[in-house]
Backbone as XML, in Angstrom:
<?xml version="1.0"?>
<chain id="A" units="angstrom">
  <residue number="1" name="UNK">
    <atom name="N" x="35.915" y="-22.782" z="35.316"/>
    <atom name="CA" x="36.228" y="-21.500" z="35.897"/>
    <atom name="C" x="35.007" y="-20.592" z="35.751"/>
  </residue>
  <residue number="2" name="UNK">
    <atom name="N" x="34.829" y="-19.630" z="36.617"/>
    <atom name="CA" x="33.821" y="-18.914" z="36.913"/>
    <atom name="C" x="33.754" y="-18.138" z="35.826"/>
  </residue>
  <residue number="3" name="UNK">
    <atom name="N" x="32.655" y="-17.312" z="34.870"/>
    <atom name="CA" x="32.895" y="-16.573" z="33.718"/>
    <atom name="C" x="33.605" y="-14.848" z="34.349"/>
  </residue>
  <residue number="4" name="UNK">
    <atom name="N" x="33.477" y="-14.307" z="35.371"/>
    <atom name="CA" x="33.627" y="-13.141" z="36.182"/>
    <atom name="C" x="35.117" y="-13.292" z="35.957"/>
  </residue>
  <residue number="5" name="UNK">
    <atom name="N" x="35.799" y="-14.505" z="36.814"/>
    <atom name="CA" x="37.036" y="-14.699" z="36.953"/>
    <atom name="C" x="37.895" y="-14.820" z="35.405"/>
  </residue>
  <residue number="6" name="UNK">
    <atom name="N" x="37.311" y="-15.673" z="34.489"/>
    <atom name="CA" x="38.083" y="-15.503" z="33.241"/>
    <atom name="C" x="38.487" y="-14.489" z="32.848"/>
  </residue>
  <residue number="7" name="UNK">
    <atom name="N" x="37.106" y="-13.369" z="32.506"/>
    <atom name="CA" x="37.448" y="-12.228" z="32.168"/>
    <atom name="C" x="38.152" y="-11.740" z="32.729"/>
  </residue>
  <residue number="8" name="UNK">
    <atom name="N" x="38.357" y="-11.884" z="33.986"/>
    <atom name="CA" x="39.861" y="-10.941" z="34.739"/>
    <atom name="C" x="40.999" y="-11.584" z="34.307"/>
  </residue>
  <residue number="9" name="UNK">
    <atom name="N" x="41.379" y="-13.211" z="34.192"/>
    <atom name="CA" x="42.223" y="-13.793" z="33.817"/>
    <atom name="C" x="42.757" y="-13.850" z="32.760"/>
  </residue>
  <residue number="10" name="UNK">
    <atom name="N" x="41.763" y="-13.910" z="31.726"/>
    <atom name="CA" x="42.344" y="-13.446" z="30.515"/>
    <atom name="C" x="42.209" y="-11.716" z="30.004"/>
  </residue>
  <residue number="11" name="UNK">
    <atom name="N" x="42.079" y="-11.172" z="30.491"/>
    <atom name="CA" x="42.516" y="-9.592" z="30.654"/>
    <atom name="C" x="41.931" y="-9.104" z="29.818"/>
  </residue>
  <residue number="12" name="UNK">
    <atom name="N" x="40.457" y="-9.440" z="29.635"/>
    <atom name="CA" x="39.246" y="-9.006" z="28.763"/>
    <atom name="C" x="39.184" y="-7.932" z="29.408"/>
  </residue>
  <residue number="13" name="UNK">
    <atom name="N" x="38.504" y="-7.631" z="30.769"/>
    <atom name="CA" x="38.066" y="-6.813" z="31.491"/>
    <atom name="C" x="38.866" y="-6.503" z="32.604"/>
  </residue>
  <residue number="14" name="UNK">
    <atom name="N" x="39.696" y="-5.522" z="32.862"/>
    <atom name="CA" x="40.821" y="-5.684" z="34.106"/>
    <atom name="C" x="40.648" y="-6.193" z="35.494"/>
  </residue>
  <residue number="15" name="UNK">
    <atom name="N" x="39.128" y="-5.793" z="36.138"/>
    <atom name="CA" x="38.520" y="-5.795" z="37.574"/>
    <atom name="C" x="37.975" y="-6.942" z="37.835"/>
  </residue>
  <residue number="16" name="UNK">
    <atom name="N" x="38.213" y="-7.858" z="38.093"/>
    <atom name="CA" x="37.014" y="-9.066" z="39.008"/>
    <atom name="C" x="35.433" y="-8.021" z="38.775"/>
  </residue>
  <residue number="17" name="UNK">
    <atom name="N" x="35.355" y="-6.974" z="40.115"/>
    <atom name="CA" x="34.351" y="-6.523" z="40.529"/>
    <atom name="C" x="33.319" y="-5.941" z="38.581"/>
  </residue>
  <residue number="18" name="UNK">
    <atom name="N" x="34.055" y="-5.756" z="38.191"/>
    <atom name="CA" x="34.015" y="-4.772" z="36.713"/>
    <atom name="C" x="32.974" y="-6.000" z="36.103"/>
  </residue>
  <residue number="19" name="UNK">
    <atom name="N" x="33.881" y="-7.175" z="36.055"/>
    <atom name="CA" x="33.351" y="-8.330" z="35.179"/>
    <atom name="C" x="31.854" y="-8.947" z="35.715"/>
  </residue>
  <residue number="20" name="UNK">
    <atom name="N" x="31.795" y="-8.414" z="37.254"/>
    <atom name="CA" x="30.705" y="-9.485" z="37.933"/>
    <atom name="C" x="29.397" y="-8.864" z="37.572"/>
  </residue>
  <residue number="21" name="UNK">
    <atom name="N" x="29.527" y="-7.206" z="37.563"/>
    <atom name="CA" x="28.767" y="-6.187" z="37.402"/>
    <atom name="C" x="27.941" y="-5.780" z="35.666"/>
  </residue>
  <residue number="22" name="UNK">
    <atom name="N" x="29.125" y="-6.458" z="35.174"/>
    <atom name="CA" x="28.885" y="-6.634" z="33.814"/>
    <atom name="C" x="27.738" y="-7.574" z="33.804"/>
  </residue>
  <residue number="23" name="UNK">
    <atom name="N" x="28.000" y="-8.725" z="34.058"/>
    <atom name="CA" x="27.128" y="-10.280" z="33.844"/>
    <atom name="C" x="26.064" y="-9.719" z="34.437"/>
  </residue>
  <residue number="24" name="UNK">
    <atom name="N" x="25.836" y="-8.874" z="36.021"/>
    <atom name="CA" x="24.974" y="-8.391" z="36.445"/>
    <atom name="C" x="24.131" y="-7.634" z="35.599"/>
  </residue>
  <residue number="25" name="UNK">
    <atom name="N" x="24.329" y="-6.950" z="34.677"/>
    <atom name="CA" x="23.693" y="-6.044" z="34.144"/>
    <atom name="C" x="23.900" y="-6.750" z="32.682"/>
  </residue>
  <residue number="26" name="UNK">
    <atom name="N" x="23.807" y="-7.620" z="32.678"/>
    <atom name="CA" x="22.949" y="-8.550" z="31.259"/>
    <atom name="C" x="23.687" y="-8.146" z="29.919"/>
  </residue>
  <residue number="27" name="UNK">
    <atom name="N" x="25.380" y="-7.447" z="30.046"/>
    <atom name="CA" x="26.315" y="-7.280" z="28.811"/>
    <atom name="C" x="27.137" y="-7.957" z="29.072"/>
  </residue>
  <residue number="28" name="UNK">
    <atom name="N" x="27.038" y="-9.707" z="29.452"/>
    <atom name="CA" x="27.826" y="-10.733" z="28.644"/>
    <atom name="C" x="26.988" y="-11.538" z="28.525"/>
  </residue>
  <residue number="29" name="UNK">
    <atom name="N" x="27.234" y="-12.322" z="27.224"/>
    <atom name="CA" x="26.049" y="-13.166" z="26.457"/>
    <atom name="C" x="27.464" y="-14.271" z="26.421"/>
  </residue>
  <residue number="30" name="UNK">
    <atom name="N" x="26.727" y="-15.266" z="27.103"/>
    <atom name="CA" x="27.526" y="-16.997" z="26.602"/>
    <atom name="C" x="26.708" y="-18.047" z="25.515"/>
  </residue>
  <residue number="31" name="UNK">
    <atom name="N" x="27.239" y="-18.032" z="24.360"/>
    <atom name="CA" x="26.284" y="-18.718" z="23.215"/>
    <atom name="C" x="25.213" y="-18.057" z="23.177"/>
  </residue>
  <residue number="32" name="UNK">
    <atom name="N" x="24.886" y="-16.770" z="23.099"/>
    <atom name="CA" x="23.825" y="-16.187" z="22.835"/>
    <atom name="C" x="22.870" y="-15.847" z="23.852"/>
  </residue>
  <residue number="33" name="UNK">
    <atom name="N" x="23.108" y="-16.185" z="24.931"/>
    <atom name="CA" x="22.088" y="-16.097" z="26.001"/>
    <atom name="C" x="22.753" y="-15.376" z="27.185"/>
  </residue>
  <residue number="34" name="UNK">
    <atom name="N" x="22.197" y="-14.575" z="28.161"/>
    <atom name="CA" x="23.038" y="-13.948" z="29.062"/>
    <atom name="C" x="22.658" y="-14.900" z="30.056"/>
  </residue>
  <residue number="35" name="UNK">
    <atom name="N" x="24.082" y="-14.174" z="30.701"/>
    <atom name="CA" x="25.141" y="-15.237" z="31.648"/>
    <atom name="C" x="25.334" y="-14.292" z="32.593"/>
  </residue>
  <residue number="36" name="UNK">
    <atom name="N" x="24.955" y="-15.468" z="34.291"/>
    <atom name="CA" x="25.740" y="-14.655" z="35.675"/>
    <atom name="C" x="27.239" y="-14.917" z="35.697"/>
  </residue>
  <residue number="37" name="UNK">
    <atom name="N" x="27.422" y="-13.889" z="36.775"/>
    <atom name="CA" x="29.049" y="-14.304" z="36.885"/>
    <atom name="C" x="29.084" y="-15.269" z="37.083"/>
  </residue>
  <residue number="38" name="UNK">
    <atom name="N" x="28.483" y="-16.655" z="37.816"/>
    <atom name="CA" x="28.845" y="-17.629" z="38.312"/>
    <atom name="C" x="28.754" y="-19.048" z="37.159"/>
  </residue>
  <residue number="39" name="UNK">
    <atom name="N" x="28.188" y="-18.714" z="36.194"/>
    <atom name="CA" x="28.498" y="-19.063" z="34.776"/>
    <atom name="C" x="30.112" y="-19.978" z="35.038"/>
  </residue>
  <residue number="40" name="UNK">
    <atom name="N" x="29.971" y="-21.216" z="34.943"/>
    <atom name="CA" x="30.758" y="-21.789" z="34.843"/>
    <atom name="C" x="31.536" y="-21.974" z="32.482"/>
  </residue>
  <residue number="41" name="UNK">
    <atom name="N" x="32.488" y="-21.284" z="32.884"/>
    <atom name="CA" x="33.150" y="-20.959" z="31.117"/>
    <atom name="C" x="33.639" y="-22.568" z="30.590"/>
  </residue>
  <residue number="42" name="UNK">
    <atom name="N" x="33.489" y="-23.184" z="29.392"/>
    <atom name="CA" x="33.621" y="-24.273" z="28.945"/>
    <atom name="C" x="34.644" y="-23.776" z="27.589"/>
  </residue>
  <residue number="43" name="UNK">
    <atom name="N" x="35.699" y="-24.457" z="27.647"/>
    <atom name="CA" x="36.343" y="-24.180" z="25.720"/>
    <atom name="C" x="35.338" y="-24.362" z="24.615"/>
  </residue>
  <residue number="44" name="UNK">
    <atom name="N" x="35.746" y="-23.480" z="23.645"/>
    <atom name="CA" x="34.296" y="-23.701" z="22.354"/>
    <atom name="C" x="33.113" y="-22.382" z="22.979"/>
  </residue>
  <residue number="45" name="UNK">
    <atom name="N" x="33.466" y="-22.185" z="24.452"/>
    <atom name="CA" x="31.833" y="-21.245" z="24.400"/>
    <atom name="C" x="32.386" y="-20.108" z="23.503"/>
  </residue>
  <residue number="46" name="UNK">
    <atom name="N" x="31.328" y="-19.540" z="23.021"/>
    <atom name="CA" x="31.355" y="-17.988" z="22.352"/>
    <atom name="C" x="30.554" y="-16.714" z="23.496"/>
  </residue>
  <residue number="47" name="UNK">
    <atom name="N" x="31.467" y="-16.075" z="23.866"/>
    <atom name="CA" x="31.229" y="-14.838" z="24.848"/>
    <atom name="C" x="31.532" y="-13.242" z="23.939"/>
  </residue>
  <residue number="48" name="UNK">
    <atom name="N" x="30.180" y="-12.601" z="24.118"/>
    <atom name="CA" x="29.975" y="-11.678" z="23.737"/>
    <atom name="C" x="29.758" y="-10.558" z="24.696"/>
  </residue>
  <residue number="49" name="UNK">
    <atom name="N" x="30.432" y="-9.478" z="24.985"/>
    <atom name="CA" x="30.924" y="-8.609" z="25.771"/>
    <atom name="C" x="30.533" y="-7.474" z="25.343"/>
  </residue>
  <residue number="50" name="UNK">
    <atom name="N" x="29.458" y="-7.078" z="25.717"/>
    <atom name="CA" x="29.182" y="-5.382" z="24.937"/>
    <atom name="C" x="29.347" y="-4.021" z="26.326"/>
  </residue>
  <residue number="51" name="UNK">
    <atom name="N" x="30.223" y="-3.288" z="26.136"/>
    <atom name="CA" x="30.650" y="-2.020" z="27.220"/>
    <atom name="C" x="30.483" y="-0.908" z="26.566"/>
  </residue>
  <residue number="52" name="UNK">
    <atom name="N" x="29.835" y="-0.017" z="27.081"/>
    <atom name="CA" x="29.679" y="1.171" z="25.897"/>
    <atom name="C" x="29.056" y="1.131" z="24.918"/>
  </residue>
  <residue number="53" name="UNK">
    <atom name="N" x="29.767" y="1.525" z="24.117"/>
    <atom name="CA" x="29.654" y="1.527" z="22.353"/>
    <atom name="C" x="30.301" y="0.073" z="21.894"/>
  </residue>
  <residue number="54" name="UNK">
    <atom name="N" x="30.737" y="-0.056" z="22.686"/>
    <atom name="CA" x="31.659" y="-1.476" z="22.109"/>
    <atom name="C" x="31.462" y="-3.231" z="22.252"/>
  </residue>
  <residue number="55" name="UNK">
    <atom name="N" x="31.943" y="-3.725" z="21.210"/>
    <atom name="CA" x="31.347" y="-4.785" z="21.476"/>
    <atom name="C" x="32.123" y="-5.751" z="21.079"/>
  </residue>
  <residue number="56" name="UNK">
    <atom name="N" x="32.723" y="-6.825" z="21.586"/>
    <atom name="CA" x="33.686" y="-8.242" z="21.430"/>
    <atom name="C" x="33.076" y="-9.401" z="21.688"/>
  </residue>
  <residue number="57" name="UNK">
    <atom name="N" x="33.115" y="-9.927" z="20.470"/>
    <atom name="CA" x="32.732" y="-11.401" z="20.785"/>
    <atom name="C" x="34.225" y="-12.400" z="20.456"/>
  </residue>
  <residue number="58" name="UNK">
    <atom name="N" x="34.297" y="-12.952" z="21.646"/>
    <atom name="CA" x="35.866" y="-14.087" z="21.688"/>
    <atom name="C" x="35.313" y="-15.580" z="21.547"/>
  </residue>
  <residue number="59" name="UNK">
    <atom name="N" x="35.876" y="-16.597" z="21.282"/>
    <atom name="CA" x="35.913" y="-18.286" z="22.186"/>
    <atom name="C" x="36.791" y="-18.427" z="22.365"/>
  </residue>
  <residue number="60" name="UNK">
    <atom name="N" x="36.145" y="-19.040" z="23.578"/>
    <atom name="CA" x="37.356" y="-19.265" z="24.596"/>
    <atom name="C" x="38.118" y="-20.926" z="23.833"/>
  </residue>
  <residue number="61" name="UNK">
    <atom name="N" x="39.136" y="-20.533" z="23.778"/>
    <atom name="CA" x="39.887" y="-21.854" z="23.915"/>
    <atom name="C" x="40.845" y="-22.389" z="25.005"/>
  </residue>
  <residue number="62" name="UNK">
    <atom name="N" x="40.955" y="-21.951" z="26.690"/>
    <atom name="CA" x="41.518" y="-22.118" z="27.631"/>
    <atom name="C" x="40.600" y="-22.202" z="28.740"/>
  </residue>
  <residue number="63" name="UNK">
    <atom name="N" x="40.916" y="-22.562" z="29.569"/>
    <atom name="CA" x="40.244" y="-21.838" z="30.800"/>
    <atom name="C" x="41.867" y="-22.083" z="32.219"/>
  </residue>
  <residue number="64" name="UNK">
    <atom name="N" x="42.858" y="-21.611" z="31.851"/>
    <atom name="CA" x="43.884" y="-21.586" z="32.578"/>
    <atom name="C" x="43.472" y="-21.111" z="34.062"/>
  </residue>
  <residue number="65" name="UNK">
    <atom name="N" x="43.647" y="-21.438" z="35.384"/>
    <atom name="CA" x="43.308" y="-20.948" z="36.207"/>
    <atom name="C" x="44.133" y="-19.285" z="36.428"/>
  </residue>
  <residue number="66" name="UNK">
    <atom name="N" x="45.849" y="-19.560" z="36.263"/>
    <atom name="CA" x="46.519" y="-18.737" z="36.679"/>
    <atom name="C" x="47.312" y="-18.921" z="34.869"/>
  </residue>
  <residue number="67" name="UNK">
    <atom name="N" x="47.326" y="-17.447" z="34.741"/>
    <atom name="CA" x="48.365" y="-17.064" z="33.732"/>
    <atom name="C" x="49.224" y="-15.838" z="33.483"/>
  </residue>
  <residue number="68" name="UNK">
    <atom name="N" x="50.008" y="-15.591" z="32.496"/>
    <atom name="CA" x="51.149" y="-14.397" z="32.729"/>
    <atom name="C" x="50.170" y="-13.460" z="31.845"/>
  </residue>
  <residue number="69" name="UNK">
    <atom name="N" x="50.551" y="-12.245" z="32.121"/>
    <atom name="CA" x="50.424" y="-10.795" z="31.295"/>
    <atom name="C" x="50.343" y="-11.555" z="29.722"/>
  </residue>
  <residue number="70" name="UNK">
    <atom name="N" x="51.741" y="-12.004" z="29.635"/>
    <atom name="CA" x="51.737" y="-12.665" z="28.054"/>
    <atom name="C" x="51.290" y="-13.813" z="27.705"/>
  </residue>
  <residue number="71" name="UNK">
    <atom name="N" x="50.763" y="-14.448" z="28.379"/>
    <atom name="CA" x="50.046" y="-16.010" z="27.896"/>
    <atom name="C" x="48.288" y="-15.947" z="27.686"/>
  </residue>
  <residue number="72" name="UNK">
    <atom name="N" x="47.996" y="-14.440" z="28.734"/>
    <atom name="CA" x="46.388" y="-13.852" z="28.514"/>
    <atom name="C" x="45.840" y="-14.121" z="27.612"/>
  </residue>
  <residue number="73" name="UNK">
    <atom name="N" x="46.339" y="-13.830" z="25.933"/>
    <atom name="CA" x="45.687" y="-13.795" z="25.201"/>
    <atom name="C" x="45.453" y="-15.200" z="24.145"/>
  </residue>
  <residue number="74" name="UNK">
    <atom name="N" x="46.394" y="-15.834" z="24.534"/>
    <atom name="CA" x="46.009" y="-16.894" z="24.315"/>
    <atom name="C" x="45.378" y="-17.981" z="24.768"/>
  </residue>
  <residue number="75" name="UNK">
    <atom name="N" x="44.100" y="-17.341" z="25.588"/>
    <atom name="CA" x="43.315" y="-18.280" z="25.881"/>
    <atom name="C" x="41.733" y="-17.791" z="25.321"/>
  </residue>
  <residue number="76" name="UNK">
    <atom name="N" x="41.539" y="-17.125" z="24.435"/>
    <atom name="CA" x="40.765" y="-16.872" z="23.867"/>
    <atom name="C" x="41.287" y="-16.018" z="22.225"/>
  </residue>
  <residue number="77" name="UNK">
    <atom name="N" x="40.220" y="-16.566" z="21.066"/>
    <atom name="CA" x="40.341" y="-15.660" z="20.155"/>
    <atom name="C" x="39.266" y="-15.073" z="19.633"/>
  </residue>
  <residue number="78" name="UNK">
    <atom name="N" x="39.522" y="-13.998" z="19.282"/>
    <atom name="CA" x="38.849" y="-12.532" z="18.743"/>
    <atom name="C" x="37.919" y="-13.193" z="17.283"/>
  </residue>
  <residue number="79" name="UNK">
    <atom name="N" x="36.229" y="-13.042" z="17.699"/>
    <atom name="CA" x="35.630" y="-13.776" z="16.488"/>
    <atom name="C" x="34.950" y="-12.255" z="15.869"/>
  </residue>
  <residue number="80" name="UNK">
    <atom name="N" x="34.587" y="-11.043" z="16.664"/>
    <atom name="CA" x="34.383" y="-10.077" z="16.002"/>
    <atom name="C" x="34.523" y="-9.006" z="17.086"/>
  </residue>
</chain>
């Protein structure tokens, strides 16, 4: 799955457009290195998300294409 699309899927980032713009502008790091949207996401990667002031690093343990409001978060967990 595309890294743009996860983040919308798993409800990191609410917007498709939000997430693509992100990768665009070099605040998501996959294993340490920045990543385009088109970043294909693997289970085990570590994605680091910095917006603002803020900053989340998850791994992914899913890459579900389609999921519910409540199954979101279990496709990634919170490493800091």
């Amino acid at each position: 799955m595309r890294l743009d699309k996860f983040l919308k899927v798993s409800r990191i980032i609410k917007r498709r457009t939000v997430a693509n713009e992100a990768c665009d502008a070099a605040r998501v790091t996959v294993n340490g290195r920045a990543a385009k949207a088109s970043y294909e996401v693997r289970e085990n990667d570590v994605l680091t998300i910095t917006l603002g002031a803020r900053s989340l690093t998850v791994r992914v343990l899913s890459t579900k294409e389609i999921t519910g409001k409540s199954d979101a978060a279990a496709l990634y967990e919170v490493i800091e």
